[in-house]
Backbone as JSON Lines, residues from 0, in Angstrom:
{"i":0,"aa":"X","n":[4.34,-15.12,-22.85],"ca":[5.36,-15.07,-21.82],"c":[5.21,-13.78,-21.03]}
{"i":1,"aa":"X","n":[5.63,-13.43,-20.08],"ca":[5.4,-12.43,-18.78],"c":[7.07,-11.41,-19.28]}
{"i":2,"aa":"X","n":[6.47,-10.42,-18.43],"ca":[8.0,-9.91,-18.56],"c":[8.78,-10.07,-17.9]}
{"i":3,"aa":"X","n":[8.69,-10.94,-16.73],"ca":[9.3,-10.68,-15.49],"c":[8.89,-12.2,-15.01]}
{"i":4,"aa":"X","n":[10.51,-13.05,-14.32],"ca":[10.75,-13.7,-13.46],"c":[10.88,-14.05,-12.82]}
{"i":5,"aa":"X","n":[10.68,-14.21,-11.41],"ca":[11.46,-14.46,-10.22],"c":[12.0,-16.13,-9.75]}
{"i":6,"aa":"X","n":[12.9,-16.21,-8.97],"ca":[12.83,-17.23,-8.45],"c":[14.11,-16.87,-7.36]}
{"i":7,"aa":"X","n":[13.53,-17.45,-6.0],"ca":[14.68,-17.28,-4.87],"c":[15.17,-15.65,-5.46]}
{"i":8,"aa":"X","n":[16.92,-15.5,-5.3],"ca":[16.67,-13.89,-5.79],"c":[17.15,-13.98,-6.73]}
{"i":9,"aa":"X","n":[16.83,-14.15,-7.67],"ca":[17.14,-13.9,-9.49],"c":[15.92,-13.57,-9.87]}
{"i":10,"aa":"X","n":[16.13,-12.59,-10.85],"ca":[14.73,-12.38,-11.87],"c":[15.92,-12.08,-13.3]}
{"i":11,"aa":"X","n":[14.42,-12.93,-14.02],"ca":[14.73,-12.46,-15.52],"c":[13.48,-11.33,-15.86]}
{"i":12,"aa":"X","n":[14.62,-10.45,-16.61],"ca":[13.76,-9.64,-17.12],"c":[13.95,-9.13,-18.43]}
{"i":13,"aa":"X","n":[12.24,-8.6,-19.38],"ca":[12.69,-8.18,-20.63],"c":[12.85,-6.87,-20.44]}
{"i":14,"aa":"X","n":[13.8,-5.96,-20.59],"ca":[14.52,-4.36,-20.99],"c":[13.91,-3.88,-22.28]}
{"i":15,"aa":"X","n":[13.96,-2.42,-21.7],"ca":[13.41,-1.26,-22.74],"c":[14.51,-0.55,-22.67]}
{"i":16,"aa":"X","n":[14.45,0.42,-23.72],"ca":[16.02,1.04,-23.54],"c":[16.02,2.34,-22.43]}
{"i":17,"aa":"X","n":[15.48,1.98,-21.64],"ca":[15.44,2.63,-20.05],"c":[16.4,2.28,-19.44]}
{"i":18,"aa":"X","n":[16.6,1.39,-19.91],"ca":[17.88,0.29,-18.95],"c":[19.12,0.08,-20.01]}
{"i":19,"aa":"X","n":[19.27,1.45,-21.23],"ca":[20.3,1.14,-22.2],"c":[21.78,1.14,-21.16]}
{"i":20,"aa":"X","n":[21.74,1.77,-20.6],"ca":[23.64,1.92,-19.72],"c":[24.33,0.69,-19.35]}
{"i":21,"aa":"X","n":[23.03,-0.24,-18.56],"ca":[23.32,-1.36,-17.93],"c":[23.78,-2.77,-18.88]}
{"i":22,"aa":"X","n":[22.75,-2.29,-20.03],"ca":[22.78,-3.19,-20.68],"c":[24.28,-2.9,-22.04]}
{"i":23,"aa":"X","n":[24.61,-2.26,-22.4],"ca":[25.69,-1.36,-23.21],"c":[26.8,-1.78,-22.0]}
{"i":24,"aa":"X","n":[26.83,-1.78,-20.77],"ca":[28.05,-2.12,-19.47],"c":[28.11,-3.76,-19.75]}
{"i":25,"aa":"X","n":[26.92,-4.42,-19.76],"ca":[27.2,-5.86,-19.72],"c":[27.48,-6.21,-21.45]}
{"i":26,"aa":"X","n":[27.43,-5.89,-22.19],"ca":[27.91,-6.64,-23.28],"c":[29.4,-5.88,-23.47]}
{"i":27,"aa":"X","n":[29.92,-4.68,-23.06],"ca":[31.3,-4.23,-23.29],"c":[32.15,-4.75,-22.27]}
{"i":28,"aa":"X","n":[31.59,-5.16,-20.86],"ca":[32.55,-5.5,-20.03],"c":[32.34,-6.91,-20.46]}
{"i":29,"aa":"X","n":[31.87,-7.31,-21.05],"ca":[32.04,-9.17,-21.34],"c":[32.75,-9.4,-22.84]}
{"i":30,"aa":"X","n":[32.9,-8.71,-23.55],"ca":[33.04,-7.98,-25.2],"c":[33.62,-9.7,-25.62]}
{"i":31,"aa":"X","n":[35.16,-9.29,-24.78],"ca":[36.56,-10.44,-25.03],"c":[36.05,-11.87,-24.48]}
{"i":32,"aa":"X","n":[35.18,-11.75,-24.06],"ca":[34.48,-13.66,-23.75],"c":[33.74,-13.79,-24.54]}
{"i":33,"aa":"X","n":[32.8,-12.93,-25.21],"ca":[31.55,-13.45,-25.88],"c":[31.64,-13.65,-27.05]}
{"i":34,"aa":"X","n":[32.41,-12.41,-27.17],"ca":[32.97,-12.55,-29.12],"c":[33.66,-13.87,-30.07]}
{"i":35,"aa":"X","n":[34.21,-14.56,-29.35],"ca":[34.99,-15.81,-29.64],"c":[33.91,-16.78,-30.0]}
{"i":36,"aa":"X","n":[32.77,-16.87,-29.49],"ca":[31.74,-17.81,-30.29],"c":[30.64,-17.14,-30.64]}
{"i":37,"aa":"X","n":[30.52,-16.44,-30.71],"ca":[29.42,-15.24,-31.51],"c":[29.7,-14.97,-32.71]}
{"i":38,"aa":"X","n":[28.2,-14.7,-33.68],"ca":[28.75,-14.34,-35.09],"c":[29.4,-12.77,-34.95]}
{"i":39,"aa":"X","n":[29.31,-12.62,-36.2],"ca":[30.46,-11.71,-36.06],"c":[29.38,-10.61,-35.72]}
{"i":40,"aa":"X","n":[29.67,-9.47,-35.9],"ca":[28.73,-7.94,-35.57],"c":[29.38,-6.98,-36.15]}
{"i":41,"aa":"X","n":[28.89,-6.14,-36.59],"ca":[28.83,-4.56,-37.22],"c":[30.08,-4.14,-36.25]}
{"i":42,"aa":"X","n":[30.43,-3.73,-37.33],"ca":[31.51,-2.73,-36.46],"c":[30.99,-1.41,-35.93]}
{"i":43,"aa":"X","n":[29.7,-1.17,-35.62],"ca":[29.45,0.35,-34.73],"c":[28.83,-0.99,-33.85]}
{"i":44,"aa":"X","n":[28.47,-2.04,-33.4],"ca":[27.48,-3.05,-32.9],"c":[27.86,-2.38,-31.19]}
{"i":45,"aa":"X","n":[28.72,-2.1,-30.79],"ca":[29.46,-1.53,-29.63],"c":[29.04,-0.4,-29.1]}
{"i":46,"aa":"X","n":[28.12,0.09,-29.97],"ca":[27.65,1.88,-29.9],"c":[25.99,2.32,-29.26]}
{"i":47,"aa":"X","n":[25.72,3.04,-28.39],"ca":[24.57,3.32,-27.67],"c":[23.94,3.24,-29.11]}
{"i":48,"aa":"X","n":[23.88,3.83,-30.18],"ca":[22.68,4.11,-30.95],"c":[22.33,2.77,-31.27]}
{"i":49,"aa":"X","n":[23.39,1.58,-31.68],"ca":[23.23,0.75,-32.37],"c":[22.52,-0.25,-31.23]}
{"i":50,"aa":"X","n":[23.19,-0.51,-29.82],"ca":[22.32,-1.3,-28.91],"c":[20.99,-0.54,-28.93]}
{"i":51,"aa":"X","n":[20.58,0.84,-28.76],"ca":[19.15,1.43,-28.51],"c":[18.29,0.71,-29.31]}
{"i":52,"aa":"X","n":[18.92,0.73,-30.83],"ca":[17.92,0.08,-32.15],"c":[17.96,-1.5,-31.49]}
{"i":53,"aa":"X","n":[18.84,-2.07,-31.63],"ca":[18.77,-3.2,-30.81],"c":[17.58,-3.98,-29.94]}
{"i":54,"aa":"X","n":[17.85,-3.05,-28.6],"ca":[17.03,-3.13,-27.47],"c":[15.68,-3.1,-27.92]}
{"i":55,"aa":"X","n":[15.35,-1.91,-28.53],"ca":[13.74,-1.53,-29.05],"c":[13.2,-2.52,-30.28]}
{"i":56,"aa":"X","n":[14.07,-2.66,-31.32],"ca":[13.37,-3.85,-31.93],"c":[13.62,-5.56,-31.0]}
{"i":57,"aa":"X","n":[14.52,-6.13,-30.37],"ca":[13.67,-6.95,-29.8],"c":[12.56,-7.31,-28.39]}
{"i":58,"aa":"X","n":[12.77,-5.5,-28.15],"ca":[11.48,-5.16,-27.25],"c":[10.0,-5.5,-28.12]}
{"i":59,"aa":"X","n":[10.07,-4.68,-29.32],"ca":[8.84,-4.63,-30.32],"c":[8.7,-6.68,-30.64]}
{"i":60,"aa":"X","n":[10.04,-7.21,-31.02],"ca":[9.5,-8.71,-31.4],"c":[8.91,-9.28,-30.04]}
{"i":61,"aa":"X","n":[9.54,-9.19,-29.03],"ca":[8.55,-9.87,-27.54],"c":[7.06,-9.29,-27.92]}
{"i":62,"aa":"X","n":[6.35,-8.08,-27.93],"ca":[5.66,-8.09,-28.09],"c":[4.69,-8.78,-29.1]}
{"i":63,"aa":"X","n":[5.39,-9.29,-29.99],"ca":[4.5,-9.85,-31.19],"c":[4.97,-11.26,-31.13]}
{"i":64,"aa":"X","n":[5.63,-11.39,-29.96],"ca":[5.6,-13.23,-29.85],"c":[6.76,-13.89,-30.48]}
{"i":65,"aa":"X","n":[7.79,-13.29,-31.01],"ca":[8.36,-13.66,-32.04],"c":[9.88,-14.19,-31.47]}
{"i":66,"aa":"X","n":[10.2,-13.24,-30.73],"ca":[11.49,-13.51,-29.94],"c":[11.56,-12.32,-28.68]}
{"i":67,"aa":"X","n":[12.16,-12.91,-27.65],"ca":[12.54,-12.73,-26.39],"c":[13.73,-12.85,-26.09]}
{"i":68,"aa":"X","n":[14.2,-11.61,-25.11],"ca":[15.59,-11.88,-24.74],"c":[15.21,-11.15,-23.5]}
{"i":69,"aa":"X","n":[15.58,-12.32,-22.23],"ca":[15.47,-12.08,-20.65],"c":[16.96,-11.44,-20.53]}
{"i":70,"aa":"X","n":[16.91,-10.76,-19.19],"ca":[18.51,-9.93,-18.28],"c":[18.62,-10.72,-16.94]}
{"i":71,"aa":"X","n":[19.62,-11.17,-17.15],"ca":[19.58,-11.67,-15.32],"c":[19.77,-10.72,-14.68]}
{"i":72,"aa":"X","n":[19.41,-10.89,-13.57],"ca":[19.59,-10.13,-12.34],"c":[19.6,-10.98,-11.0]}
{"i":73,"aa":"X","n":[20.11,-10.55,-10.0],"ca":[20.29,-11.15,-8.94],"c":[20.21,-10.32,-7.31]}
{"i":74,"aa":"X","n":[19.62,-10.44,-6.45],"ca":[19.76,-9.74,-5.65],"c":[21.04,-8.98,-4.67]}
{"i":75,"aa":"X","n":[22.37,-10.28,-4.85],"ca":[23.46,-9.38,-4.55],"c":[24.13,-8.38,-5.18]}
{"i":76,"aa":"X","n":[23.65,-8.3,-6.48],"ca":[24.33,-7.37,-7.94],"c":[23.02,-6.38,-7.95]}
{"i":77,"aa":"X","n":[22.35,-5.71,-7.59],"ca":[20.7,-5.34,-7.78],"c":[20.98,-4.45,-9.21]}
{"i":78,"aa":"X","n":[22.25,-3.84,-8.99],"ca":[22.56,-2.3,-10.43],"c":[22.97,-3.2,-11.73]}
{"i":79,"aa":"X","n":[23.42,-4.35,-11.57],"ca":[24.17,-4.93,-12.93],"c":[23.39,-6.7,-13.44]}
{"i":80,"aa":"X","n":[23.08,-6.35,-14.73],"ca":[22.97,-7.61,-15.45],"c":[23.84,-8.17,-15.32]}
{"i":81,"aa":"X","n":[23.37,-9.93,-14.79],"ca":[24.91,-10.51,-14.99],"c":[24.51,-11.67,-15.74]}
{"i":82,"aa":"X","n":[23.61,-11.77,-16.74],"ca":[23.63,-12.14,-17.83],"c":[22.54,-12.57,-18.79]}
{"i":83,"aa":"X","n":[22.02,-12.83,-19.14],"ca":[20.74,-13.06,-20.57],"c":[20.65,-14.33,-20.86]}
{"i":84,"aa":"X","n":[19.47,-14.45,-21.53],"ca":[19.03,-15.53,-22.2],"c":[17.95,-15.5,-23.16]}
{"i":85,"aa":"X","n":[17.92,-16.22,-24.38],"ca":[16.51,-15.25,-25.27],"c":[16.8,-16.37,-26.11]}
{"i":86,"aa":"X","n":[15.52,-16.48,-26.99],"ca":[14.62,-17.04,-27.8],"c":[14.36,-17.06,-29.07]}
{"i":87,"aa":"X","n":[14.53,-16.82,-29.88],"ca":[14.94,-16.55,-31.25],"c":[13.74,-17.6,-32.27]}
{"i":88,"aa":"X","n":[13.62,-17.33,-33.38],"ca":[13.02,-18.27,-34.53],"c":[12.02,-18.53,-34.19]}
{"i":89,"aa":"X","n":[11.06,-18.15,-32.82],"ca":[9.95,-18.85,-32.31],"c":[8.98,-19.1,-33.25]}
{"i":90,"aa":"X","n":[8.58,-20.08,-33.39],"ca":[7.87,-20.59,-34.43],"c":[6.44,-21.68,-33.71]}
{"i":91,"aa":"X","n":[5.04,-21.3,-33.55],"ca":[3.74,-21.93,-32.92],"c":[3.48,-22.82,-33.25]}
{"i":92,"aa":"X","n":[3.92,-22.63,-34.58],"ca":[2.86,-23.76,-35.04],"c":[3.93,-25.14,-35.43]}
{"i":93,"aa":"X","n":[5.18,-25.51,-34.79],"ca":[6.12,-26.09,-34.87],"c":[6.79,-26.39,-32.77]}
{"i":94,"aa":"X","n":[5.85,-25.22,-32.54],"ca":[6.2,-25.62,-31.0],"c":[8.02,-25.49,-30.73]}
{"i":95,"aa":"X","n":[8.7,-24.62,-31.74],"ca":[9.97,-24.87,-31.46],"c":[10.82,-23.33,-31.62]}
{"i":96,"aa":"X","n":[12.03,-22.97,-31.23],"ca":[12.85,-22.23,-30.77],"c":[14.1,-22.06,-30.78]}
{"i":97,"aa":"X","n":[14.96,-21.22,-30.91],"ca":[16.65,-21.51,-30.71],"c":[17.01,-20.91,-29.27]}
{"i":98,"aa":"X","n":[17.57,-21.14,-28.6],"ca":[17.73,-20.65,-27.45],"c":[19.35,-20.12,-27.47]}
{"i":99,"aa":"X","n":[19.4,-18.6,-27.05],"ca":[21.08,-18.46,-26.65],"c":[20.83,-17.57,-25.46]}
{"i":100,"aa":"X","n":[22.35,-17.8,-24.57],"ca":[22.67,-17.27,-23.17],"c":[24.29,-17.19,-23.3]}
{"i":101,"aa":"X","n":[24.29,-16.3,-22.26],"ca":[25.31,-15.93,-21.8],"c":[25.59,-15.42,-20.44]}
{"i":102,"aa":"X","n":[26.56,-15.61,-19.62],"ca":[26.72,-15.39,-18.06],"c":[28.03,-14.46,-18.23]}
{"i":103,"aa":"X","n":[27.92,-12.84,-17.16],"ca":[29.0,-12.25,-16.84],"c":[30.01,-12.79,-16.84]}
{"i":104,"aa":"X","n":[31.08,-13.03,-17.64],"ca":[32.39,-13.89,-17.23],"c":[32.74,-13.63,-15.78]}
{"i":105,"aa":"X","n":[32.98,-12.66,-14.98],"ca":[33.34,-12.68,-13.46],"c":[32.31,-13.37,-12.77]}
{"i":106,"aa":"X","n":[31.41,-14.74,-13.32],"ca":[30.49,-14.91,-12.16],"c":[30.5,-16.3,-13.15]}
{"i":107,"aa":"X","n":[31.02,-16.56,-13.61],"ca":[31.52,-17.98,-14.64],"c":[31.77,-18.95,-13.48]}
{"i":108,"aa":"X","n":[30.91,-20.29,-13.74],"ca":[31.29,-21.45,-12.8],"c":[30.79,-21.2,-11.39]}
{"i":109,"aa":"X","n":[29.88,-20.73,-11.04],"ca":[29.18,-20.27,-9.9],"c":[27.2,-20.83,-9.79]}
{"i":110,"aa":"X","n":[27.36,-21.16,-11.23],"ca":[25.72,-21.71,-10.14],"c":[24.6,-21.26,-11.29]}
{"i":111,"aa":"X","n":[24.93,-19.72,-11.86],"ca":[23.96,-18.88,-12.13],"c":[23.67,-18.94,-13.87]}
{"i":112,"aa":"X","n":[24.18,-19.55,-14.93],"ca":[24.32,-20.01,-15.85],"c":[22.91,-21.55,-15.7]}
{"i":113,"aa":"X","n":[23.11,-22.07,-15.15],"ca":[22.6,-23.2,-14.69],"c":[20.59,-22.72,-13.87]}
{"i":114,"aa":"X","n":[21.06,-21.85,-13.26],"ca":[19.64,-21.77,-12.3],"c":[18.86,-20.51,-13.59]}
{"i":115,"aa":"X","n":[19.44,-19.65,-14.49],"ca":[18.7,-18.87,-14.8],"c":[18.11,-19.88,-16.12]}
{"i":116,"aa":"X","n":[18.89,-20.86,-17.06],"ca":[18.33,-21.58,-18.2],"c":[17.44,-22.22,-17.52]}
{"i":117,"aa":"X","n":[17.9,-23.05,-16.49],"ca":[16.57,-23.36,-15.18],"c":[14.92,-22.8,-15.56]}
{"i":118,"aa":"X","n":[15.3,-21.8,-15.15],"ca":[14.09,-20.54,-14.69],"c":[13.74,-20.35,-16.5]}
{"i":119,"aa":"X","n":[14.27,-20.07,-17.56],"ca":[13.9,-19.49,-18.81],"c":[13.09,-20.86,-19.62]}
{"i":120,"aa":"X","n":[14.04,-21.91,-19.28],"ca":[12.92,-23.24,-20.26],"c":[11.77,-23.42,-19.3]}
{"i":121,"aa":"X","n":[11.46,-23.44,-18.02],"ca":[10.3,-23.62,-17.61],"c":[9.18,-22.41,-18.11]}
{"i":122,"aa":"X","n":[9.89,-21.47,-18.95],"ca":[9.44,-20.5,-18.74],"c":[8.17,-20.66,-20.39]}
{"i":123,"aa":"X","n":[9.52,-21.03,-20.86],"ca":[9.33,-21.01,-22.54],"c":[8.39,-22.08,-22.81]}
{"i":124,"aa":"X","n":[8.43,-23.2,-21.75],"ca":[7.7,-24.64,-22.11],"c":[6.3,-24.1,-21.5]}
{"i":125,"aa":"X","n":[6.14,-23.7,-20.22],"ca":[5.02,-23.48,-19.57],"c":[4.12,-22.02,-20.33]}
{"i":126,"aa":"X","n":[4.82,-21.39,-20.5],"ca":[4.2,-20.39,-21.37],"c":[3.98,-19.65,-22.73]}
{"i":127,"aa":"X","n":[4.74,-20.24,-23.6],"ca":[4.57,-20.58,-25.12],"c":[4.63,-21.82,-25.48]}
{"i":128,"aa":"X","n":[4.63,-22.48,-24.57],"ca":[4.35,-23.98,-24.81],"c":[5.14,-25.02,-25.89]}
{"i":129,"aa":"X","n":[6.92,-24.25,-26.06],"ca":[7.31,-24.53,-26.91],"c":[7.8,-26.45,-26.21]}
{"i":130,"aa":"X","n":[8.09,-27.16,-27.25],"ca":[8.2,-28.57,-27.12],"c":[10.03,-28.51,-27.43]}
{"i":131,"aa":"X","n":[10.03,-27.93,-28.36],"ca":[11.69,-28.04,-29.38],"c":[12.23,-27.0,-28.65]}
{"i":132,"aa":"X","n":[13.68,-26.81,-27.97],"ca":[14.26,-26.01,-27.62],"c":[15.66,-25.81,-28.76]}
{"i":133,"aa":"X","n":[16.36,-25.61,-29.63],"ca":[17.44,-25.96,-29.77],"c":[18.43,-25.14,-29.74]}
{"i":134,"aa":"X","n":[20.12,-25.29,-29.45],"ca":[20.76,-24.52,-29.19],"c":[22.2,-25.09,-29.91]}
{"i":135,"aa":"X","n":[23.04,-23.92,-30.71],"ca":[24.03,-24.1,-31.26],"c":[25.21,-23.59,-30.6]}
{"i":136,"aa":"X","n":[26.0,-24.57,-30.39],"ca":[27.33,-23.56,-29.71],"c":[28.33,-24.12,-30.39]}
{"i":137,"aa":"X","n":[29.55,-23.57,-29.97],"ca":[30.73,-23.28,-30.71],"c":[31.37,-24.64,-29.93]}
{"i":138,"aa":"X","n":[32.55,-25.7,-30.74],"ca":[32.67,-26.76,-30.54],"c":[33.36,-26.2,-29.16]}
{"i":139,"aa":"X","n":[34.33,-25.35,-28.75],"ca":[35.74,-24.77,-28.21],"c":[35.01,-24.11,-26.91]}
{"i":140,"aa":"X","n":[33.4,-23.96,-26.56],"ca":[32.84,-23.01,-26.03],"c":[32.57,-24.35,-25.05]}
{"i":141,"aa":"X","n":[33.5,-24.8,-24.13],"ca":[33.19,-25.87,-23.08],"c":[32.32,-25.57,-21.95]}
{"i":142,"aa":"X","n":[32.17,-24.54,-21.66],"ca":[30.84,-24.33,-20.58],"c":[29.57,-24.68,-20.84]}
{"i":143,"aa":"X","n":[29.22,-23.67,-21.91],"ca":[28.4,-24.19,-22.66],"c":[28.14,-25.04,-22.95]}
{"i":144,"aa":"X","n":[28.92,-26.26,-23.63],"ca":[28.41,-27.75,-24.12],"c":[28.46,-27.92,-22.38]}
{"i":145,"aa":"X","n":[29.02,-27.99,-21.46],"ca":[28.57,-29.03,-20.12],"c":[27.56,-28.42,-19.47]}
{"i":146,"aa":"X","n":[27.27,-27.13,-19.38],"ca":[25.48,-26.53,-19.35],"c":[24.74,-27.28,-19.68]}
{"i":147,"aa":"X","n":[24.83,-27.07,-21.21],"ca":[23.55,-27.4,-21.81],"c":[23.6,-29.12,-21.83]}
{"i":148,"aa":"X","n":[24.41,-29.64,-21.36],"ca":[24.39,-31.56,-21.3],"c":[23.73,-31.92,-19.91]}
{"i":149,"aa":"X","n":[24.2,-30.86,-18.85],"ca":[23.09,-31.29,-17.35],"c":[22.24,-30.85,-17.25]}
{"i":150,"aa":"X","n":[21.39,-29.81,-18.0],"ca":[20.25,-29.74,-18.66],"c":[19.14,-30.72,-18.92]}
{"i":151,"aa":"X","n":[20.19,-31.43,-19.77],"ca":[19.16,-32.29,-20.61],"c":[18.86,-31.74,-22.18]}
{"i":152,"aa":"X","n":[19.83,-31.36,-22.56],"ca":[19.77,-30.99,-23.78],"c":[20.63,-32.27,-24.26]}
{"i":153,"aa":"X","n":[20.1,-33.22,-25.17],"ca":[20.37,-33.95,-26.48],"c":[20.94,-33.49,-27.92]}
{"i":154,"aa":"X","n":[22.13,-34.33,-28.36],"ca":[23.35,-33.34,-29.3],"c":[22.55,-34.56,-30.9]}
{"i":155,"aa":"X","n":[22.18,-33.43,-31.73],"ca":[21.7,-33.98,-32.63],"c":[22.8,-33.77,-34.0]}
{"i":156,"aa":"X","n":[24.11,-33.71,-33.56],"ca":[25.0,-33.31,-34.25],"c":[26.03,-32.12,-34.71]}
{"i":157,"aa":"X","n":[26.5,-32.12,-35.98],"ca":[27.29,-30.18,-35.93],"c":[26.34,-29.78,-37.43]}
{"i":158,"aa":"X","n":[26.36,-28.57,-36.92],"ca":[25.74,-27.68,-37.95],"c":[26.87,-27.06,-38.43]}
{"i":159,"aa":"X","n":[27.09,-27.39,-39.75],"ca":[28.69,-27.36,-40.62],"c":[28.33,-25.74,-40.95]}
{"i":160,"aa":"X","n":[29.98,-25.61,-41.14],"ca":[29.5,-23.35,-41.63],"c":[28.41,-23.16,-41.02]}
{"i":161,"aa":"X","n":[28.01,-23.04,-39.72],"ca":[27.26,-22.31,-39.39],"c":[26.91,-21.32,-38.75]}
{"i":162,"aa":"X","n":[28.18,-20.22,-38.45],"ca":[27.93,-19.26,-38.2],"c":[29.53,-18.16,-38.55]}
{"i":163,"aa":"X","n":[29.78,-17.09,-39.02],"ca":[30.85,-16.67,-39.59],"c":[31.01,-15.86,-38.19]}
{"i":164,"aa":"X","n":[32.47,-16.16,-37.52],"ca":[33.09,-15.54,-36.6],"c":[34.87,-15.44,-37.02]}
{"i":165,"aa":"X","n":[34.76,-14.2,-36.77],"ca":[36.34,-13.46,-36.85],"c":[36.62,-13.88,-38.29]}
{"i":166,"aa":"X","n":[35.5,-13.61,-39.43],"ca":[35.53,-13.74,-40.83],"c":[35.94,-15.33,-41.23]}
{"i":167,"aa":"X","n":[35.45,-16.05,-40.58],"ca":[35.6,-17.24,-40.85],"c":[34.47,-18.46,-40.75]}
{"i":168,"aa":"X","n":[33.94,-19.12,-41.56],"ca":[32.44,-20.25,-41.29],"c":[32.82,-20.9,-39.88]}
{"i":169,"aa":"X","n":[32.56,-21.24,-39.19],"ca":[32.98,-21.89,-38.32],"c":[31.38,-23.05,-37.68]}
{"i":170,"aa":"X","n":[32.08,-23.97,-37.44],"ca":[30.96,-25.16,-37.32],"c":[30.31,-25.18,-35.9]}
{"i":171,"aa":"X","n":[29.19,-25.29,-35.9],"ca":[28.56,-25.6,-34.2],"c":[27.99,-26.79,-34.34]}
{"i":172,"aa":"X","n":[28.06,-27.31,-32.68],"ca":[27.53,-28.64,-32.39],"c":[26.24,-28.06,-32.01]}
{"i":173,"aa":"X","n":[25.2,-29.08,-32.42],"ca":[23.26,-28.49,-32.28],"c":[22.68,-29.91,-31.96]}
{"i":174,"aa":"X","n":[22.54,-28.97,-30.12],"ca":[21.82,-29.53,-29.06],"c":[20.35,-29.08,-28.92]}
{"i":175,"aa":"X","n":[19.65,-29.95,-28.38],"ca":[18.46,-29.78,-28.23],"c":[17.18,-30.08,-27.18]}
{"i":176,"aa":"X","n":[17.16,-29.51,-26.09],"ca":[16.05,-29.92,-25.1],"c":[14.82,-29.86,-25.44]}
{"i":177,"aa":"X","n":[14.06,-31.45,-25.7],"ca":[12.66,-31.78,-26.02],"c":[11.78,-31.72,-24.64]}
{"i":178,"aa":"X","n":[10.89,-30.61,-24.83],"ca":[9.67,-30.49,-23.25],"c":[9.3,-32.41,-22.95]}
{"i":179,"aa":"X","n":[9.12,-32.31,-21.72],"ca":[8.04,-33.91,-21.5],"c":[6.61,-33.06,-21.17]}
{"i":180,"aa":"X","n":[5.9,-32.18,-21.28],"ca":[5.08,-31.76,-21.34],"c":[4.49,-31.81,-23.03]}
């Protein structure tokens, strides 16, 4: 995979912790949206040192193929991420992946949720050549399930206890976009 995206004016991009401020701004100013279907996190998880370690080990896994996590960007915002998308479990010799994203809540229902997963599975299919995309979200997380359904992501059911948020198992529905390539 490349480090860098474009399309019309969005780019995805992978970050080094050169870009720790921006990136430490977009997960604290989104904190109270994201947290509600996210597993849980460290209680320092909020802290420059802890995003730096962060940033740099899944800088180091892109490099070794393993997992990726893109930054949106957009040309009317040029200073601020307004939101991510990344790759997880990548696995070659299975052709398959977990995919998670997230969009700035102030830019929620606008377009850009939609055009950047757009831009990241062509990305993932055409250039790791993955076939299996799959993605778990939280039953209550309604954007998300209607994203990932005009997509073309296929619901292969709930993945019971599967992820502990606000100290509790909580169940996700696990969708899945198969490449036609």
């Amino acid at each position: 995979m490349q480090f860098e995206y474009q399309n019309n004016n969005l780019t995805l991009k992978i970050l080094d912790t050169s870009h720790i401020d921006k990136i430490i701004d977009f997960y604290t100013s989104n904190r109270c949206y994201f947290d509600p279907y996210e597993a849980d996190k460290p209680d320092n998880f909020y802290t420059r040192e802890f995003i730096t370690n962060l940033v740099d080990a899944e800088y180091n896994s892109f490099m070794h193929r393993k997992h990726a996590r893109y930054y949106l960007f957009c040309d009317l915002f040029p200073d601020k991420i307004i939101g991510s998308v990344s790759f997880s479990n990548i696995n070659k010799s299975m052709s398959s992946c977990i995919i998670g994203y997230k969009i700035d809540r102030q830019l929620w229902n606008q377009g850009y949720g939609r055009k950047m997963l757009t831009m990241a599975l062509k990305a993932v299919v055409n250039d790791l050549h993955m076939h299996r995309i799959e993605a778990y979200i939280h039953p209550k997380n309604l954007y998300s399930l209607k994203l990932c359904r005009s997509l073309g992501f296929i619901s292969e059911g709930t993945a019971y206890a599967y992820a502990r948020i606000n100290d509790r198992w909580e169940d996700h529905l696990r969708y899945v976009y198969i490449s036609q390539t």
